[in-house]
N, C-alpha and C positions, 0 to 999 in steps of 0.2 A: 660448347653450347650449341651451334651448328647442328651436331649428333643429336639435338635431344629435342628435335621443334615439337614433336607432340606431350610435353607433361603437362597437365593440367590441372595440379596441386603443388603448392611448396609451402611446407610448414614450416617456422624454428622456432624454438624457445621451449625448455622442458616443462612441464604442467604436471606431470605425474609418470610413475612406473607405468602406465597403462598405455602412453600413449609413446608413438616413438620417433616423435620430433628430435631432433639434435637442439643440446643445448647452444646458447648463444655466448661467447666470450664477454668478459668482462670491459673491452673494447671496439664493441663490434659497431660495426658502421654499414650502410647500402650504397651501392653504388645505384641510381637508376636510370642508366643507360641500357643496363642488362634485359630489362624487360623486354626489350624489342626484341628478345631473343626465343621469346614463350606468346608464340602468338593463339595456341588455344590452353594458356591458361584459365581457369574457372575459378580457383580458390586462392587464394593468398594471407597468411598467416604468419602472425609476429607477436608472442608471447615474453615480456621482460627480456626483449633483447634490446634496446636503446636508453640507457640509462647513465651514460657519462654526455662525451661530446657531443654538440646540439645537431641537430638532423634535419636538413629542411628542402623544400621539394622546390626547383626554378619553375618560373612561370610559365615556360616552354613543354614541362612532364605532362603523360601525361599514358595511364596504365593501360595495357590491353582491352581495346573492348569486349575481350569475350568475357573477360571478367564478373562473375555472379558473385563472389562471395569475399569479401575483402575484410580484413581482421584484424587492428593492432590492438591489443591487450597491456597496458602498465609497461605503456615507454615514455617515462617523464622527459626525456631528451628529444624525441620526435617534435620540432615547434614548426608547425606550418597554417597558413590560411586554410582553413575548410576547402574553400573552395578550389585552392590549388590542387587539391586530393579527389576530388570527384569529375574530374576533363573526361572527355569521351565514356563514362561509364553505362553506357545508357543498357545494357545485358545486367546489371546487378540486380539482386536478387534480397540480400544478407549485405547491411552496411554495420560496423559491428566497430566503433573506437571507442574502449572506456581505459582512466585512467592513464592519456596522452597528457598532452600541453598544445593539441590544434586550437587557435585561436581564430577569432572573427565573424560573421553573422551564417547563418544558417541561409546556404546562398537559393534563390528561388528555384534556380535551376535542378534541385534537386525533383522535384515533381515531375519534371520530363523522364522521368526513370520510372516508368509506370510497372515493371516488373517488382521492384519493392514490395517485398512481404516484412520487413525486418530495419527499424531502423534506430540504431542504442549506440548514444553517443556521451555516454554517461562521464565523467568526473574530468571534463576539459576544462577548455578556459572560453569558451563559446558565449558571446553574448549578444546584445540586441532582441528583435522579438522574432515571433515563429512565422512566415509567411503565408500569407490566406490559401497562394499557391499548392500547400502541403495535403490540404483538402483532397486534391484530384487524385492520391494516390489508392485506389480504391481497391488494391491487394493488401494494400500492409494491415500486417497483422498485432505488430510489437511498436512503439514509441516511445524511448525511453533518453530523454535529456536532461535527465536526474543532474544536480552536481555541479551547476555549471554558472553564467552570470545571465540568463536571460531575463527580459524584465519587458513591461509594456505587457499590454489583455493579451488574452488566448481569442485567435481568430473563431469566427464563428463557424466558418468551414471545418473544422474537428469536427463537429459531427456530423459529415458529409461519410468518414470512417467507420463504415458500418460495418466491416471485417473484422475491425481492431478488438483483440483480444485482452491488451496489455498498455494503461498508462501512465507511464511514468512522469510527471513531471515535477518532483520536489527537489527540496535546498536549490532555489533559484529567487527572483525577484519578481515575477509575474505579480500584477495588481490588477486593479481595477473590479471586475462583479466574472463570477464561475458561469460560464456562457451556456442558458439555459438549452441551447443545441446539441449540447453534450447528451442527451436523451437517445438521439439516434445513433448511438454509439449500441446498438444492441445486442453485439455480441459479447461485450465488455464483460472482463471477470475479475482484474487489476486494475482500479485506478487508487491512484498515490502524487496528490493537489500539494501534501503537507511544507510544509514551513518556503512559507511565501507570503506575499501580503495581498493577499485578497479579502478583500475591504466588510463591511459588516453586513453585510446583504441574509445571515443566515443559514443554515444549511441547507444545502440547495433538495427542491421538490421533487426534483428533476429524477434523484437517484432512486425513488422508489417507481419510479418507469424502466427502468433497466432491470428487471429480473436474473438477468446470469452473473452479475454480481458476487466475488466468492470473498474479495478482499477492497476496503475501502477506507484509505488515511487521507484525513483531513486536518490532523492534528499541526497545531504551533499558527495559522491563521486568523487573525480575530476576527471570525467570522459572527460571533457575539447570536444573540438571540438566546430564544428556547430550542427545543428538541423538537424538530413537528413529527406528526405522525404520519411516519409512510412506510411503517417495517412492512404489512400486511402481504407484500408482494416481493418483502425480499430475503426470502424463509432459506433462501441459499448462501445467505453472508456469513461465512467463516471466522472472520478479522475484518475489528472496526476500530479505528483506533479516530476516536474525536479530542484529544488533550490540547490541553492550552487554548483552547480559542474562543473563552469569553463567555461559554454557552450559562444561559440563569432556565430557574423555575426547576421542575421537577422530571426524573426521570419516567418517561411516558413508560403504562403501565405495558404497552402494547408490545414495547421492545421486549420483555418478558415472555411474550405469547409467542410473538411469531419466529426471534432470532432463536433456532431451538439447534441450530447447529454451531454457536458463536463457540470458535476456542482461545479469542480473547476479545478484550473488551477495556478500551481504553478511555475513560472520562475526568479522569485524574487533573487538577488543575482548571477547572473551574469554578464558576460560583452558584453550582447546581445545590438544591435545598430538597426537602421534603424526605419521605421515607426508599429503600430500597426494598424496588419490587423484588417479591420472591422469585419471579419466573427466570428472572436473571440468574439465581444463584442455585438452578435445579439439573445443569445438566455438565459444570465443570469446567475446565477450564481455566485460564488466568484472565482477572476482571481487577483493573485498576481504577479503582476511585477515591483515591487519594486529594488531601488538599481541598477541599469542598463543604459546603454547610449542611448536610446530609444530618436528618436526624431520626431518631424509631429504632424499634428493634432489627439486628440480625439473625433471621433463622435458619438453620442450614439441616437439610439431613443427613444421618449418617451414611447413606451412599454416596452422596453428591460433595462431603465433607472433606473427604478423603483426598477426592480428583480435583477439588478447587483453590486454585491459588487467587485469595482473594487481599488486597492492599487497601484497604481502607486508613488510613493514617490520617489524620490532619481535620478531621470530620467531630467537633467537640461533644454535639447531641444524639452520636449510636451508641447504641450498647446491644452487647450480647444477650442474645434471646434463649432461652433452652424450652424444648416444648414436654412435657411427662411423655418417658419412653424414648425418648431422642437424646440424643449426643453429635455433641459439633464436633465430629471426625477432621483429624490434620488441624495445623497451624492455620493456615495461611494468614498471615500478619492477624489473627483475631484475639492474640496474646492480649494487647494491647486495649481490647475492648470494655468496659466493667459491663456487670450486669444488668441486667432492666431491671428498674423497678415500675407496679404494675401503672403508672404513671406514666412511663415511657415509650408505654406500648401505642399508639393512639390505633383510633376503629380502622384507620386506614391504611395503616399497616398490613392489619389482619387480614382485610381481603381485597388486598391490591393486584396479587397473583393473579396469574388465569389458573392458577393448579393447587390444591388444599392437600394433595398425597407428599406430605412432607417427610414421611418414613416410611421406607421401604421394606424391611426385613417382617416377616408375617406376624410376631408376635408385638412389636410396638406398633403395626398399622392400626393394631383394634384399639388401642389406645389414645392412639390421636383424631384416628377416627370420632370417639368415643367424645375426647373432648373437644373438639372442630363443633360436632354437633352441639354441644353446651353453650359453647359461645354463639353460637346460632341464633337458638333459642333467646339468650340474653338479648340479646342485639335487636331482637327483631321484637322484642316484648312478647313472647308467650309463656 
């Protein structure tokens, strides 16, 4: 080891053909005396390689400080204090434990590592709350404590993060109200609150200030309320997943307009009513609304029919809509639907959408066309 003072990578654990880490034995163990022996180490990596006999670090360890980028990956035998693992690391860069057995609180002292771009500590046994401390790290870009036991509010310093690309914080215990500072979090494109108990405050206002927005679960929260409206500014949301959390009233027509990039869409599991908007169901995707008091017609076009995995189940007052000229292209659970009778249909159904071009192909546009305007006319008494 002598012969080798400059490495400054060690990987093990096989992950794929592609990569060409040595695998790890089925008894494998660390010595960590050895590190003293790699003093410009950068990388350090451990992939399923601690999975029997228990592994744990003396109070006295404590890893190289050149260290940037530190790895262990699905080593359920690894049992150590957090903070026994992080001594002298103040060069890291990339803190990266998911699916270990590190136990005990998220020690403050991680904030003194102000090089932190990266920090995923996902499927441990970590618990207590986050410290306000965590705020100062004004490089990191990723936080991901998905998986774990922390519980007590989210400090208000989270959205001191204005880098933060990525937040992870579900299956955990976090309570109390979703910390309206989370605003300044403006680079934000992944946040993921879902199944935790944060209390009925509503869905926070906050997120329609965050425009880079691509992904946002809030779902298993009973977060309760209605739906406000704040899509107008967040026409970049990909995946929304709002299930389980108590939400009532109706689905704003707005979500229709503005979400025009959604490729799913999760409301499944609450006690939302009234009719579905069309503008929802105009551009494809999977849309779960399931379990709900959801009543009116479903109209769907044959383009859009095709592409949409739609789950409405559980919903006693929809039914199937068909428009002259149109066909509901593909299943998606709408097997299960009966048809409307013209009863069913109420006025507000019909022009709930922002968008009335419900068929695409040129020879059923003139028709629907044709009869959009009829109802028009009805409607408006001419």
């Amino acid at each position: 080891l002598n012969q080798t003072p400059h490495i400054v990578q060690l990987s093990f654990g096989y992950v794929s053909d592609e990569t060409p880490n040595p695998p790890c034995s089925s008894n494998a163990t660390l010595h960590f005396h050895l590190f003293s022996s790699f003093p410009y180490l950068r990388k350090l990596f451990f992939y399923n390689c601690f999975n029997n006999a228990p592994l744990s670090l003396s109070p006295s360890f404590s890893f190289p400080s050149s260290l940037q980028e530190l790895v262990f990956i699905n080593n359920p035998s690894f049992i150590s204090p957090l903070a026994s693992l992080l001594q002298n690391l103040t060069s890291l860069r990339r803190l990266i434990l998911i699916g270990n057995a590190f136990h005990g609180q998220l020690p403050s002292q991680i904030a003194s590592f102000l090089n932190l771009e990266e920090v995923t500590l996902s499927r441990n046994n970590l618990s207590g709350e986050i410290p306000s401390s965590l705020g100062l790290l004004n490089q990191l870009k990723v936080l991901d404590l998905s998986g774990n036991k922390f519980e007590a509010c989210l400090p208000d310093s989270l959205g001191n993060l204005s880098r933060l690309l990525k937040l992870d914080l579900s299956f955990n215990a976090f309570g109390c109200r979703i910390p309206e500072s989370l605003r300044g979090l403006q680079s934000l494109e992944f946040l993921d609150l879902s199944f935790n108990r944060f209390g009925s405050f509503g869905v926070p206002l906050f997120l329609g200030e965050v425009p880079t927005l691509k992904e946002v679960y809030l779902n298993g929260n009973p977060l309760s309320g209605a739906i406000p409206e704040i899509w107008e500014n967040m026409g970049g949301v990909e995946r929304l997943g709002l299930s389980e959390m108590g939400l009532v009233g109706s689905i704003p027509v707005s979500m229709g307009v503005y979400l025009k990039n959604l490729s799913y869409l999760g409301l499944d599991n609450n006690n939302l009513d009234g009719p579905v908007p069309f503008g929802l169901l105009e551009y494809g995707g999977e849309i779960n609304l399931e379990n709900n008091n959801l009543s009116g017609g479903v109209r769907l076009s044959r383009r859009v029919g095709q592409n949409l995995k739609l789950k409405v189940g559980g919903n006693r007052g929809l039914c199937l809509e068909n428009i002259m000229g149109c066909e509901s292209g593909g299943d998606g659970g709408l097997g299960q639907l009966k048809a409307c009778k013209k009863t069913d249909v109420p006025d507000a159904v019909v022009f709930s959408g922002a968008s009335f071009l419900l068929c695409f192909d040129s020879l059923s546009l003139l028709v629907c066309l044709a009869t959009l305007a009829a109802v028009v006319l009805v409607f408006t008494g001419f």
